[in-house]
N, C-alpha and C positions, 0 to 999 in steps of 0.2 A: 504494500500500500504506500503510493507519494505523501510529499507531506501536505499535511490539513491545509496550509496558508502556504502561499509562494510566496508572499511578503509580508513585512508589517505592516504596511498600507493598508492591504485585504483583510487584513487580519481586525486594526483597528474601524475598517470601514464597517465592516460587519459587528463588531461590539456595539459601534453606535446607532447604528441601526434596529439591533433590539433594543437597547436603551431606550431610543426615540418613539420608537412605536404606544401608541395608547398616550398622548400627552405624558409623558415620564415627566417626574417634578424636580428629575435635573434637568439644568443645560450643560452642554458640551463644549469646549472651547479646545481646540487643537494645537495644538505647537506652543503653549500659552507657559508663561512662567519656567520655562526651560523644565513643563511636561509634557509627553506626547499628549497626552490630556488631564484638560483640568475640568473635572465635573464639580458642578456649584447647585446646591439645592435651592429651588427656587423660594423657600418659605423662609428656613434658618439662614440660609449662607455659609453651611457649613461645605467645605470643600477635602476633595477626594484627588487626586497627584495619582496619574496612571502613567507608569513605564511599561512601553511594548515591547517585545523581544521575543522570537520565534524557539529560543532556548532560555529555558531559565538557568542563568550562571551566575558568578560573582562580581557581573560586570555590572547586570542588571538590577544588581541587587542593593550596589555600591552606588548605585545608580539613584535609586529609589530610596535613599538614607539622606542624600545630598542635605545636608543645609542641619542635617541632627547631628548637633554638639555633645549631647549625653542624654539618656534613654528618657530623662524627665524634662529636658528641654528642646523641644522642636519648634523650628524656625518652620515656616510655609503649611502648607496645606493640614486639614485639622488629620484626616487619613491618608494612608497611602496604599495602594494596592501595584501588583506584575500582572498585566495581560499577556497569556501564554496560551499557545494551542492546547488541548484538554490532556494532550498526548504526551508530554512532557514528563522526566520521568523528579529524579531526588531534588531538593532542595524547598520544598515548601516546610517542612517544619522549621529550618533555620531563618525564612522568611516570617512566620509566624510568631515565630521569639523574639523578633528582632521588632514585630508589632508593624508589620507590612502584609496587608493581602497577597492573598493568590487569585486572581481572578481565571479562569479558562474558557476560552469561548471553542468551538467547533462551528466549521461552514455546515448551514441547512441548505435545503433545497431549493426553498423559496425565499423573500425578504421583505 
């Protein structure tokens, strides 16, 4: 079997895309804040910091920490989550402890 996504483009295209569908009470902002996305809830304003990345590694992860000086003081967004194909294998518990999601999307059929 190829892989789920041929890019992160596709990859994120299609996150936003479920996201979007049914008035979702985020908005989405792309390339924003130096994150491939920044989701902002439309009621609170509480915001969510997405790194894409078709592997989940250390890169992404180092990625997704930016701007945290120590585990009780974070600069930027209130969350942070890794959008990763669903297929991806180790490293979400070390993402977890570290108090960063793992988001996984998979291509559907339709959109």
């Amino acid at each position: 079997m190829g892989k789920p996504f041929q890019t992160e483009i596709a990859m994120v295209a299609m996150f936003a895309s479920q996201v979007s569908r049914n008035r979702s009470e985020w908005a989405i902002y792309h390339e924003t804040a130096g994150w491939d996305m920044l989701l902002v809830h439309r009621e609170t304003g509480e915001q969510l910091g997405v790194e894409a990345k078709l592997t989940l590694n250390l890169k992404v992860i180092a990625q997704a920490l930016r701007g945290t000086t120590r585990w009780h003081e974070k600069n930027g967004p209130d969350y942070r989550a890794i959008l990763v194909p669903r297929s991806v294998g180790d490293g979400e518990t070390l993402c977890l402890a570290l108090g960063i999601g793992v988001i996984r999307v998979w291509p559907t059929m339709h959109t």
